[in-house]
C-alpha positions in Angstrom: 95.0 125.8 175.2 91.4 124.4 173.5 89.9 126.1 171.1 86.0 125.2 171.3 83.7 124.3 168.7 80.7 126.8 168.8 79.1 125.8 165.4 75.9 127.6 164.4 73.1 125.2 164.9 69.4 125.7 166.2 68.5 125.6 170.1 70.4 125.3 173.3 73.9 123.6 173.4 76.8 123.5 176.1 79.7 125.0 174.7 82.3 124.0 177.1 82.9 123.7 181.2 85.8 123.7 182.6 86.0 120.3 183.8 82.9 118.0 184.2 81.2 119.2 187.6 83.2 122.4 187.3 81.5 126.0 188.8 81.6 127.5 185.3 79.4 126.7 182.2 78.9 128.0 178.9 76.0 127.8 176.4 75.3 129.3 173.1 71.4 129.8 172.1 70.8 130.5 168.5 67.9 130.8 166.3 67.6 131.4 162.9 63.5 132.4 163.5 61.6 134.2 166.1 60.7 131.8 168.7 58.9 131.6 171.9 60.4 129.1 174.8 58.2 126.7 177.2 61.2 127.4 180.1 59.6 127.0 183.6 60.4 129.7 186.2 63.6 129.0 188.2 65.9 130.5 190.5 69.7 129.6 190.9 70.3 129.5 194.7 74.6 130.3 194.5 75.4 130.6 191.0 75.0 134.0 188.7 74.4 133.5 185.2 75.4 136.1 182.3 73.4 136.6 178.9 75.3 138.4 176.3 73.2 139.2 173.2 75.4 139.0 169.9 72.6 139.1 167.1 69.0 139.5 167.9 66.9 141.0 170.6 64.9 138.3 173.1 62.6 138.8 176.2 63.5 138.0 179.7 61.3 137.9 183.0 63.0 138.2 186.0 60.3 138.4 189.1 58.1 140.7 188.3 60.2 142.9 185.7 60.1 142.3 182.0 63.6 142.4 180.4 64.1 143.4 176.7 67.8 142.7 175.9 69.4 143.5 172.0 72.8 143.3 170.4 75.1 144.1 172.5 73.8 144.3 175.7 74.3 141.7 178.8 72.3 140.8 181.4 73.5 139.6 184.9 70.9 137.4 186.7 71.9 137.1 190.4 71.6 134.3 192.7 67.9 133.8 194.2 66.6 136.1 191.4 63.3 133.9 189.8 63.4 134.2 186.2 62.5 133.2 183.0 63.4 133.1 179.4 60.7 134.0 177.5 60.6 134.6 174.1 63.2 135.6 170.9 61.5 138.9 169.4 63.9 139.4 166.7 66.0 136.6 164.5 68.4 135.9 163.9 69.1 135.5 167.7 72.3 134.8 168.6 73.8 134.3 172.6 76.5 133.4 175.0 75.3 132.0 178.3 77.5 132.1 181.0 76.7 129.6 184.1 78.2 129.9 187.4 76.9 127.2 189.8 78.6 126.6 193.1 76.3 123.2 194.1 75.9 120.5 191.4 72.5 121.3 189.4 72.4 124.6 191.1 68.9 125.3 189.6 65.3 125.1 191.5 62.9 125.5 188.7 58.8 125.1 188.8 58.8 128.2 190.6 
């Protein structure tokens, strides 16, 4: 058993893998204010990634689709799917990001 530290602080920050290099990753994004991100567009060629909203609401692009996701709600980004996080549209924001990558640095970004 580990129990994980998953303090409140601002920005992006790797909650745990498995083991270094492992398939599965975990991030928490929290923000205290509304905020708008400068993330490039990128595609995960294997891996599937997971948003689940706990506080907040935030806005997603994936292709050509705008993506409002609130409390609650999940979003599952599949392999090959271009996308972008774009902006947090109500605060406090408050996610878990769940990372599956097959291939080490399984991300292709400056799309």
């Amino acid at each position: 058993m580990k129990i994980e530290n998953i303090e409140t602080e601002e920005g992006l920050k790797l909650v745990t893998e498995l083991k270094k290099g492992s398939p599965i990753r975990v991030f928490r994004i929290f923000r205290k204010n509304k905020f708008v991100f400068n993330e490039d567009w990128h595609l995960h060629p294997e891996g599937h990634e997971y948003y689940c909203i706990l506080k907040g609401k935030a806005k997603i692009l994936i292709e050509d689709k705008e993506i409002i996701l609130k409390e609650g709600e999940m979003l599952h980004v599949l392999p090959g799917e271009k996308h972008t996080f774009l902006e947090v549209l109500e605060a406090p924001y408050d996610s878990i990001v769940f990372r599956q990558e097959f291939t080490k640095n399984d991300r292709v970004g400056n799309l």
